[in-house]
N, C-alpha and C positions, 0 to 999 in steps of 0.2 A: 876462423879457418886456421886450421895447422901450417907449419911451414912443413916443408921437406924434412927436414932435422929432426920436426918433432915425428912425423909420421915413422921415419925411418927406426926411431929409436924407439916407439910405443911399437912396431910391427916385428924389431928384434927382440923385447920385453915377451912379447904373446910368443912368438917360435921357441925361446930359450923355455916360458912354462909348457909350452905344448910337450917339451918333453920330461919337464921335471913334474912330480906330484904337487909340490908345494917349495917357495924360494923367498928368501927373506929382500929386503932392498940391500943390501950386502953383497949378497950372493948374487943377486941378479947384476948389481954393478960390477963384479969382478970377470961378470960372463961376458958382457956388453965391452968392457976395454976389452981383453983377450980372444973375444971368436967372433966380433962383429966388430971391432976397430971403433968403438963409440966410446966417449969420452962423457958422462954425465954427474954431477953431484948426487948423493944420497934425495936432497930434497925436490931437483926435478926426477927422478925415478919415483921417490913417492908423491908426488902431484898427478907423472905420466900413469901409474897406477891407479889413483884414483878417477883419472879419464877412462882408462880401459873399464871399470868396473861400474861408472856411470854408461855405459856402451852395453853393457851385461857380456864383456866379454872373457874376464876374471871375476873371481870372489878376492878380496881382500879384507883384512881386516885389520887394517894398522900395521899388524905388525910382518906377516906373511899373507903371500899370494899364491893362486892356485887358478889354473885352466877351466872356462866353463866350456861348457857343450857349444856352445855357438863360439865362442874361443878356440875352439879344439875345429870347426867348421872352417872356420875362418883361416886359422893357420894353417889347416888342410887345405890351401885354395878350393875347397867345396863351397865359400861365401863370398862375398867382396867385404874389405875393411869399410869400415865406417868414413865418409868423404867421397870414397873411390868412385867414380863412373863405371 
C-alpha cells in the first residue's frame, strides 16, 4: 500500500505528463520542487515511474516518460487513481 507521500507525488508525476508530450526524470523532478512543492531524488521519481507504467498509466522507457490514454483519463478525473475508493 502507498503512503500519502508516495500517492501525492506519483499523482503530481501523471498531471505534470498529462500536459507535457514526453519528460525526462530530470525535468519531471524540477517540476515536482517548483509547481507541486515535492521534494524527490532522481531514483524514487524513477521507481515512482516504473509504478505508474506497471498501472498502464505511462509508457516509459528508462529513460523518458509519456501520458497513456487511461493516464490522460485518470489525470482528467474521468477515472479514479489506482488504490483510490
Amino acid at each position: 500500500m502507498s503512503t500519502e507521500r508516495e500517492t501525492a507525488r506519483r499523482k503530481a508525476l501523471l498531471a505534470t505528463l498529462f500536459f507535457w508530450a514526453m519528460a525526462t526524470p530530470l525535468k519531471l523532478r524540477e517540476e515536482l520542487e517548483s509547481v507541486h512543492g515535492l521534494v524527490a531524488s532522481i531514483d524514487l521519481i524513477r521507481a515512482d515511474l516504473d509504478w505508474l507504467a506497471e498501472m498502464g498509466l505511462i509508457r516509459w522507457n528508462g529513460e523518458a516518460a509519456q501520458c497513456s490514454e487511461r493516464g490522460r483519463d485518470i489525470a482528467a478525473l474521468r477515472a479514479k487513481f489506482p488504490g483510490e475508493a
